[in-house]
TIVEXFI-796973 format. One record per residue (C-alpha): x negated, y, z negated; residue number from 0; residue in three letters. Coordinates in steps of 0.5 Angstrom, whole numbers, m for minus. Layout:
# residues N
{{X; Y; Z}; NUM; "ALA"},
...
This chain:
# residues 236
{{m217; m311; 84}; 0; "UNK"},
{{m212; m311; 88}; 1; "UNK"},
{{m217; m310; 95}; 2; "UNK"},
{{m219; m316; 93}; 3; "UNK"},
{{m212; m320; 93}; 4; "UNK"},
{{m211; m326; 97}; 5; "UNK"},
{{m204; m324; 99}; 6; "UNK"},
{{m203; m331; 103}; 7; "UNK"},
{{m203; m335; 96}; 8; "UNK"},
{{m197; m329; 92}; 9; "UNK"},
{{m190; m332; 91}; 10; "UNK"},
{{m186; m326; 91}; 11; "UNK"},
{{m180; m328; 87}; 12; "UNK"},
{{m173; m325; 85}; 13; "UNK"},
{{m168; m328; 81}; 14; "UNK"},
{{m159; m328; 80}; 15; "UNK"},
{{m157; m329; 74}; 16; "UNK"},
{{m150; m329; 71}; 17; "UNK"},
{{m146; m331; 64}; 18; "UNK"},
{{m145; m338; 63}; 19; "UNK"},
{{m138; m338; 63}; 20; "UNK"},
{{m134; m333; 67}; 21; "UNK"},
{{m131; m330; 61}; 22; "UNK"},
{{m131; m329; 53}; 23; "UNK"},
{{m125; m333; 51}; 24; "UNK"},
{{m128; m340; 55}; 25; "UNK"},
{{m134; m339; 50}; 26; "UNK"},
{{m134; m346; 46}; 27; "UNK"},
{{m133; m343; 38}; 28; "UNK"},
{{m140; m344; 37}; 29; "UNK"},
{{m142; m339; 42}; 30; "UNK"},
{{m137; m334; 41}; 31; "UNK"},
{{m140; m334; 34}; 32; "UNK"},
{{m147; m334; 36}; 33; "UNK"},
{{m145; m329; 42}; 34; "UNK"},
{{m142; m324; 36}; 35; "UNK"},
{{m148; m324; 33}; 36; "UNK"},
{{m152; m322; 37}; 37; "UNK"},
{{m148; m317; 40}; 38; "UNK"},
{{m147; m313; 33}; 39; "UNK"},
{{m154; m312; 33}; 40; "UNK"},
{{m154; m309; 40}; 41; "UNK"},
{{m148; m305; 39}; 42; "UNK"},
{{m151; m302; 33}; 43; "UNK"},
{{m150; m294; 35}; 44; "UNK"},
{{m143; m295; 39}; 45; "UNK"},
{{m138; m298; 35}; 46; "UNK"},
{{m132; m299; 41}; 47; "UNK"},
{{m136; m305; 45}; 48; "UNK"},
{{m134; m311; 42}; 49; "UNK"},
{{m136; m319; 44}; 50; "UNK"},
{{m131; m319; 49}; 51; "UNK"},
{{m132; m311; 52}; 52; "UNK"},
{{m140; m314; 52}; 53; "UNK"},
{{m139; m321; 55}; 54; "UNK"},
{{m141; m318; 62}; 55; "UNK"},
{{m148; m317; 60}; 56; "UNK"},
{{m150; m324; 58}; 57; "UNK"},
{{m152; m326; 63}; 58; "UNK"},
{{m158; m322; 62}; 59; "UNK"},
{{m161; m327; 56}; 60; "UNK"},
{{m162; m333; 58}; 61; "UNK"},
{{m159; m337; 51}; 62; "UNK"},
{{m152; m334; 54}; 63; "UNK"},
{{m153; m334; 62}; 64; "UNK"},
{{m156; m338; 68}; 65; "UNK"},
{{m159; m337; 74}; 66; "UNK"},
{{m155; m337; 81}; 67; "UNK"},
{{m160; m336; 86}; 68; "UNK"},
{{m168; m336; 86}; 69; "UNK"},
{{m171; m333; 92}; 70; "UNK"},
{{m178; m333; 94}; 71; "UNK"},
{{m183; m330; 100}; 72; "UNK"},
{{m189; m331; 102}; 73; "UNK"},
{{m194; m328; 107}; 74; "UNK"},
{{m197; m332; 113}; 75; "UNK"},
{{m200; m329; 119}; 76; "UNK"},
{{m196; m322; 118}; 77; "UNK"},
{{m190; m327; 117}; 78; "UNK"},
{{m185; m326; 112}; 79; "UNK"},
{{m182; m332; 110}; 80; "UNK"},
{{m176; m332; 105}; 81; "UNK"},
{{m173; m338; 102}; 82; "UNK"},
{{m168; m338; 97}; 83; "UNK"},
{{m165; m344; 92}; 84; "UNK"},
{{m158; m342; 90}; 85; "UNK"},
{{m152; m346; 87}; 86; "UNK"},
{{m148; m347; 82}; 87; "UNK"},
{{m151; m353; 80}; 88; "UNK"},
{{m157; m349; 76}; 89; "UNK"},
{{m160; m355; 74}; 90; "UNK"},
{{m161; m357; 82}; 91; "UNK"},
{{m163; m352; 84}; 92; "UNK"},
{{m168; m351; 79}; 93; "UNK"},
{{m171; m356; 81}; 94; "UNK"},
{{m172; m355; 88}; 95; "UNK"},
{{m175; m349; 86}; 96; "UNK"},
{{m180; m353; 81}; 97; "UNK"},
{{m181; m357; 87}; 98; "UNK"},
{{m184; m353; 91}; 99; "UNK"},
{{m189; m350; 86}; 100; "UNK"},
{{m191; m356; 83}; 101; "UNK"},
{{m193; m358; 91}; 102; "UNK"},
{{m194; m352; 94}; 103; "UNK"},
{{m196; m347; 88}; 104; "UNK"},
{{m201; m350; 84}; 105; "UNK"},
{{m208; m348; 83}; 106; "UNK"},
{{m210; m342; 80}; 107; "UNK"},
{{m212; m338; 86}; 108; "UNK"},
{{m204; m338; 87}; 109; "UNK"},
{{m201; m332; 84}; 110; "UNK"},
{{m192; m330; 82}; 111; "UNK"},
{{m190; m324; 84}; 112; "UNK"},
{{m183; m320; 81}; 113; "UNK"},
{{m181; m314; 79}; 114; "UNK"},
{{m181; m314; 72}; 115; "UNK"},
{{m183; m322; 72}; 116; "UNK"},
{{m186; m321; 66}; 117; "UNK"},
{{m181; m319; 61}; 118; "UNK"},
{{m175; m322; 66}; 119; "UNK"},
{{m176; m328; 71}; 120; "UNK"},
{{m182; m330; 69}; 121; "UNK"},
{{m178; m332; 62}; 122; "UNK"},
{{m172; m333; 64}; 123; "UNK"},
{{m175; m339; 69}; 124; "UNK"},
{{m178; m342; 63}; 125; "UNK"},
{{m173; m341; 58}; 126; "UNK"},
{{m167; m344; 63}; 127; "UNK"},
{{m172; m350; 65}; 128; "UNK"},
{{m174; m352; 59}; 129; "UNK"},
{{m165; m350; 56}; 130; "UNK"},
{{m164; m356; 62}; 131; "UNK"},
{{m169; m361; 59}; 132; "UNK"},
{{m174; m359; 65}; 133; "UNK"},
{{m182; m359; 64}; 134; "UNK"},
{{m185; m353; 66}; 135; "UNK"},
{{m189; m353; 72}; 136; "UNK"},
{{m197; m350; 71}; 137; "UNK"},
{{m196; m344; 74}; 138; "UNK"},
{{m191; m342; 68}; 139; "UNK"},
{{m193; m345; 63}; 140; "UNK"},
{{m197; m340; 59}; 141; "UNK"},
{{m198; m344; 52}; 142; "UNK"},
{{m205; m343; 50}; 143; "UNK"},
{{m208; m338; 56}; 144; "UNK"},
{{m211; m332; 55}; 145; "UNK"},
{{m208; m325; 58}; 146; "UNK"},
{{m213; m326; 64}; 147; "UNK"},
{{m212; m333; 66}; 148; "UNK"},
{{m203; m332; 66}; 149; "UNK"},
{{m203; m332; 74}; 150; "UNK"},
{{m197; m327; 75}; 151; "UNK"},
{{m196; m320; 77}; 152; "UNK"},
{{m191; m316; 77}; 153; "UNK"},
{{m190; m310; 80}; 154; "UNK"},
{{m186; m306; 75}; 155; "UNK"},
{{m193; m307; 70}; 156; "UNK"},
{{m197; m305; 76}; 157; "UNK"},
{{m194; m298; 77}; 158; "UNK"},
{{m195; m296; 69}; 159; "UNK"},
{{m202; m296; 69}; 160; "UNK"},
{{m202; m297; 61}; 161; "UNK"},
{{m196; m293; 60}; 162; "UNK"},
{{m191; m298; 56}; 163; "UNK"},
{{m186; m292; 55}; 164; "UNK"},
{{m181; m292; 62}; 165; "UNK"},
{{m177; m298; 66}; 166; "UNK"},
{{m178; m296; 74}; 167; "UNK"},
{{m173; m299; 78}; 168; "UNK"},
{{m175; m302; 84}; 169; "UNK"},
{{m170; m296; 87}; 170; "UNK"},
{{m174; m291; 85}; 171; "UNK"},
{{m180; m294; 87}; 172; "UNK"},
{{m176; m295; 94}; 173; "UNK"},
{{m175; m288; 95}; 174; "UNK"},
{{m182; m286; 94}; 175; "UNK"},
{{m185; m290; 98}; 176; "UNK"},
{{m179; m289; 104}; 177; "UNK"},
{{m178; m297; 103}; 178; "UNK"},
{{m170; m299; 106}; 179; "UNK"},
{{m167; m300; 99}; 180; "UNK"},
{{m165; m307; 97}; 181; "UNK"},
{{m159; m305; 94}; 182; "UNK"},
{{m154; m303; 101}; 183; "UNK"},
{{m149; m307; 99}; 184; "UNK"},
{{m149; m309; 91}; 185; "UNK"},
{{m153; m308; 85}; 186; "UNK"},
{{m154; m312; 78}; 187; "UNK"},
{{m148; m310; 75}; 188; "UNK"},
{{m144; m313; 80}; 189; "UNK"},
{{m147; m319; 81}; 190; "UNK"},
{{m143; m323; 75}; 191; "UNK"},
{{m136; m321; 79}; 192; "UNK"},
{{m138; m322; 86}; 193; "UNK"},
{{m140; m329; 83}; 194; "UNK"},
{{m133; m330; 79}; 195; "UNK"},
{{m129; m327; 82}; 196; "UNK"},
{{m130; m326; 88}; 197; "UNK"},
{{m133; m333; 88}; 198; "UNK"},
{{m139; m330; 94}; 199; "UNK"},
{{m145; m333; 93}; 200; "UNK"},
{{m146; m332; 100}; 201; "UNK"},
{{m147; m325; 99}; 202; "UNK"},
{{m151; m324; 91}; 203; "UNK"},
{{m156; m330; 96}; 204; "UNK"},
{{m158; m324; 101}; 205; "UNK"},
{{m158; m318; 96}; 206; "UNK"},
{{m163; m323; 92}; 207; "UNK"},
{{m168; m324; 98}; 208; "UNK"},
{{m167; m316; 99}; 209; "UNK"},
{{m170; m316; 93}; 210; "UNK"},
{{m175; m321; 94}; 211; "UNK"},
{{m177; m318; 100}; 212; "UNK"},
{{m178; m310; 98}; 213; "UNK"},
{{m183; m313; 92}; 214; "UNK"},
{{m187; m315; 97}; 215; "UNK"},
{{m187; m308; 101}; 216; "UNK"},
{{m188; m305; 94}; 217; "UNK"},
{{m194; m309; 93}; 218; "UNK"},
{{m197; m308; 100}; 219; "UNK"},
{{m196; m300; 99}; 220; "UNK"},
{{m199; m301; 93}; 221; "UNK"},
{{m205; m304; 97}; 222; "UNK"},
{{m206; m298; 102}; 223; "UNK"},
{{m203; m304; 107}; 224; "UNK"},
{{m197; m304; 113}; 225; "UNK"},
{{m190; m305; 111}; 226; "UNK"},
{{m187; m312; 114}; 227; "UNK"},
{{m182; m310; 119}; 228; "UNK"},
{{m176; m313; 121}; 229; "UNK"},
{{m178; m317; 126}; 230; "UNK"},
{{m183; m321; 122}; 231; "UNK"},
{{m179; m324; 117}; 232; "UNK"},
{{m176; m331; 118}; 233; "UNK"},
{{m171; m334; 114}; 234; "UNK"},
{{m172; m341; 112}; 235; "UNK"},
């Protein structure tokens, strides 16, 4: 099937996500409730994590995080053009993104692309739009559709062919297909500190566009396709 994919109406996406506040202890009450209840069904077999030792993985649910950066790449003419929608302000830049999905990405030719999209960004994008009071647009809105008629792809579930048992990172896919490694610089685990404390959106913004990048090269290889090069890619 994918011999037969229009690869100039995919959107590779990759997104940044963080906890909603910069520590446990600025949680309101209600939160810190909820946040501790979850964490004891996380925590069941290692009783030494707590709420707090836990905090910094809240960003990984979209009830207790949000997102940074959402960057997006598309292929035209053996351009690769990145595009990346980054704030503080989630609210904003979720609707930048929205925007350019409802005017550029809306029919049912088009397609989204991300590694692990269907169990992370794909959600977490609808869960935060809808948490911020957003309509979802067309192409995420999946109420009602049929398995075949969700018009998104994801990298991660393309390399199981059936087999649901292992997560393959995009590091390890990276290395086998001798792509240049997104994660030169930092990794997810790093992105919450190098937000709050470091306060260097600048930084998390490149790593999430080398990741929306290597998802592309991952789709191509996996189409028996060239690599993009270096020189092809346009920032935007």
């Amino acid at each position: 099937m994918l011999n037969k994919l229009n690869l100039e109406a995919v959107l590779f996406l990759d997104i940044e996500t963080v906890p909603a506040f910069s520590e446990y202890g600025q949680m309101p009450d209600n939160f810190k409730k909820l946040w501790d209840h979850k964490v004891t069904r996380l925590t069941k077999e290692n009783e030494t994590d707590t709420p707090e030792t836990m905090y910094n993985r809240a960003g990984i649910y979209a009830e207790f995080g949000k997102i940074i950066c959402i960057s997006v790449g598309f292929l035209a003419k053996r351009q690769f053009r990145i595009k990346s929608f980054y704030g503080d302000d989630e609210k904003s830049l979720l609707k930048e993104f929205t925007d350019l999905l409802n005017k550029h990405y809306n029919t049912p030719q088009h397609l989204l692309c991300a590694h692990n999209g269907k169990e992370f960004d794909f959600p977490y994008i609808s869960r935060r739009l809808l948490i911020n009071g957003m309509p979802l647009p067309a192409i995420l809105d999946l109420q009602g559709r049929k398995p075949w008629e969700v018009n998104h792809l994801d990298t991660m579930e393309l390399w199981r062919f059936g087999d649901y048992k292992n997560y393959t990172s995009l590091s390890l896919l990276t290395a086998i297909f001798d792509i240049p490694s997104p994660k030169d610089d930092i990794d997810g685990s790093m992105v919450a500190s190098v937000y709050y404390q470091d306060k260097n959106l600048e930084r998390i913004v490149k790593y999430c566009q080398k990741d929306t990048l290597t998802v592309a090269q991952i789709l191509l290889r996996y189409m028996g396709r060239p690599l993009i090069k270096e020189e092809e890619i346009i920032f935007t």
